[in-house]
C-alpha atoms as one frame of an Amber mdcrd trajectory, in Angstrom:
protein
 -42.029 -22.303  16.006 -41.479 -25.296  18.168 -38.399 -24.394  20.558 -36.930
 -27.474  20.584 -36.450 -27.086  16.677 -34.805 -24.188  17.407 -32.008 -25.423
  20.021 -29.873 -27.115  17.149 -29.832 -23.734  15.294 -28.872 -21.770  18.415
 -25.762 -24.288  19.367 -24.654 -24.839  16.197 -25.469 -22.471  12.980 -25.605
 -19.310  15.431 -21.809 -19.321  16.573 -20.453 -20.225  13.034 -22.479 -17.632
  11.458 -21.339 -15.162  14.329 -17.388 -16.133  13.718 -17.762 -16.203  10.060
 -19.467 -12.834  10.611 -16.253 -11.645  12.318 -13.592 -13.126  10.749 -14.898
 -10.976   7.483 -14.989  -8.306   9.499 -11.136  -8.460  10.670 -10.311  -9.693
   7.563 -11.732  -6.588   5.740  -9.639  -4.134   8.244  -6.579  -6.047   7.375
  -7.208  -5.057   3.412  -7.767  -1.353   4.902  -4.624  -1.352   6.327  -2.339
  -3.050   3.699  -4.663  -0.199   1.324  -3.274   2.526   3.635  -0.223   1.124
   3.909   0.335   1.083   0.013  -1.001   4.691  -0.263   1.510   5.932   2.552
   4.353   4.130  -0.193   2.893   6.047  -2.976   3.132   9.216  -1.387   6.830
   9.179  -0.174   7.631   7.912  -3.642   5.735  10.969  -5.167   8.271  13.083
  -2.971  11.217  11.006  -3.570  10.236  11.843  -7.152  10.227  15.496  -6.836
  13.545  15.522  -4.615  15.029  13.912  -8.158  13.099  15.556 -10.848  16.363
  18.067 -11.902  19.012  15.850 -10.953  19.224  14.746 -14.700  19.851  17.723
 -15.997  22.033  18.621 -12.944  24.402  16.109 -13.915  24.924  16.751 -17.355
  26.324  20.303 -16.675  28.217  18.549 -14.169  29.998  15.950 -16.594  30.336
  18.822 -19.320  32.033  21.058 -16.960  34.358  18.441 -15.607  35.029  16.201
 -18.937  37.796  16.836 -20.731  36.428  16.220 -23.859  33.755  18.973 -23.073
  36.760  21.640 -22.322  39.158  20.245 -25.752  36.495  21.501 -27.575  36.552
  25.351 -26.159
């Protein structure tokens, strides 16, 4: 190949090639880390979720032993 049809390729096509290269590059660590991110939320919700599993139930024995229509009836 003739080298002078080559220069316009190597000043031009080369470097947008190489920044489109790493701009998808960045841009796929930025997904990674909004992905992480999300996971990390899904987790502490799981344990938030655990922490209030029995606090239903908790509070129903709580309003039947302090209502007073709960004690009338006794």
């Amino acid at each position: 190949m003739n080298p002078s049809a080559l220069q316009p390729f190597l000043t031009t096509a080369l470097p947008i090639m190489f920044t489109v290269l790493i701009a998808a590059w960045m841009n796929n660590q930025g997904i990674d880390g909004i992905h992480k991110r999300l996971d990390d939320i899904i987790v502490r919700l799981g344990r938030i979720e655990t922490k209030l599993d029995n606090h239903d139930e908790r509070i129903v024995r709580l309003e039947e032993r302090t209502s007073p229509l709960g004690r009338v009836g006794r």
